[in-house]
C-alpha positions as a LaTeX table, in Angstrom:
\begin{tabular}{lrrr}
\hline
Residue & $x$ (\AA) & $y$ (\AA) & $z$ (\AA) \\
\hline
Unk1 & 119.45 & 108.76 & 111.39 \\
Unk2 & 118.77 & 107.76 & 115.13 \\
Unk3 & 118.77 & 110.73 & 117.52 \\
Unk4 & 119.84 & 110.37 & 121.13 \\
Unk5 & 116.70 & 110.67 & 122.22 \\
Unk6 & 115.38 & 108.08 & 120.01 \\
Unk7 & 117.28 & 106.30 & 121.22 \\
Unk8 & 116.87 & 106.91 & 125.16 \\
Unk9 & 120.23 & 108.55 & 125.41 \\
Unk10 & 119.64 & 111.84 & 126.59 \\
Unk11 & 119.54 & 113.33 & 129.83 \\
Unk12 & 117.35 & 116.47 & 129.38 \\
Unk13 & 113.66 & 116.45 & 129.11 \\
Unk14 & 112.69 & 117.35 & 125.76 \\
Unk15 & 111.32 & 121.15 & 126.97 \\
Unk16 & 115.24 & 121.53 & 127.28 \\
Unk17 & 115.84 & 120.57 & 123.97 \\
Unk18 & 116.31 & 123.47 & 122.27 \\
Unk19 & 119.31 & 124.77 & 125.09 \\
Unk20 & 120.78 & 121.38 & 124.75 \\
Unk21 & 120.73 & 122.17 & 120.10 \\
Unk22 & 122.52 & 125.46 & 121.46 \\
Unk23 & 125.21 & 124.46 & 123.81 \\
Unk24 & 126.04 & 121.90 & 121.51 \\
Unk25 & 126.53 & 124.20 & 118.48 \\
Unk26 & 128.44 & 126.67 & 120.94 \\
Unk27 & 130.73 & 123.31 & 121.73 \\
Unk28 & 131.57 & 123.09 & 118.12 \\
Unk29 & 133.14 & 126.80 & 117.71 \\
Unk30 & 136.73 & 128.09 & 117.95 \\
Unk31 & 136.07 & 128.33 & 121.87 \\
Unk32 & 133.94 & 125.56 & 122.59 \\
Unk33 & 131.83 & 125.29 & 125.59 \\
Unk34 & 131.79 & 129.14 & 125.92 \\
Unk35 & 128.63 & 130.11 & 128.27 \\
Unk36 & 125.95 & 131.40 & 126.24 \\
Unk37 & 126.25 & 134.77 & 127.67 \\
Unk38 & 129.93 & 134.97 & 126.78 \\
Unk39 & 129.63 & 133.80 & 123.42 \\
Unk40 & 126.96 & 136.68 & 123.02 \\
Unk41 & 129.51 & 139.06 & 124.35 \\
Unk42 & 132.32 & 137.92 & 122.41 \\
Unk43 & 129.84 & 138.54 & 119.19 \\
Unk44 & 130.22 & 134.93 & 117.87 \\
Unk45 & 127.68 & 135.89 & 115.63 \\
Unk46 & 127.54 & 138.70 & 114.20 \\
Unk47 & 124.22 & 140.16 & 114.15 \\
Unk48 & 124.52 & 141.23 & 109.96 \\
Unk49 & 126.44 & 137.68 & 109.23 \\
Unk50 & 124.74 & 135.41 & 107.15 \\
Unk51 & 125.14 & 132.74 & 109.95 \\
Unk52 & 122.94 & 134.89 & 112.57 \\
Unk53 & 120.41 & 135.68 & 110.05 \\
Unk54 & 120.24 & 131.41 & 109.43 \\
Unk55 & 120.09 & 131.19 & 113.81 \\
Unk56 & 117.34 & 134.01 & 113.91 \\
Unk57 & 115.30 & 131.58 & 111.30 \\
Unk58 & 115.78 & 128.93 & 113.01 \\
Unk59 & 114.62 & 130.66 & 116.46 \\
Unk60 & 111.46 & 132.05 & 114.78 \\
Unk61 & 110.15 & 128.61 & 113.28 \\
Unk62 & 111.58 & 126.82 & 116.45 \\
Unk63 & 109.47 & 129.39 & 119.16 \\
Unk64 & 106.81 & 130.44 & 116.30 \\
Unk65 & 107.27 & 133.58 & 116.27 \\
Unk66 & 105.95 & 136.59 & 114.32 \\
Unk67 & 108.85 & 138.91 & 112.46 \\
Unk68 & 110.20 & 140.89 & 114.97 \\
\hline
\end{tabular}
């Protein structure tokens, strides 16, 4: 699988990769393109949802962090 950056696609450095994985999972949703902080409000996850538990994993390995 060829990413866009592979393949010179992309028009974000890759320090802004991580925002550029989020918006595009927020453009997928029921709303898509929602801000960030409106999709927070609007509790598109749910912070006991199996989902946000799966996004919190994925935060911790992507920023190496400790358990919180």
């Amino acid at each position: 699988m060829l990413y866009i950056e592979q393949l010179g696609l992309n028009r974000y450095t890759l320090i802004h990769y991580p925002k550029a994985l989020i918006h595009t999972w927020l453009a997928w949703q029921e709303t898509p393109a929602m801000p960030m902080e409106q999709a927070i409000t609007a509790q598109v996850l749910s912070y006991n949802a199996e989902i946000a538990n799966k996004v919190v994993e994925w935060l911790k390995r992507l920023f190496e962090l400790a358990d919180v």
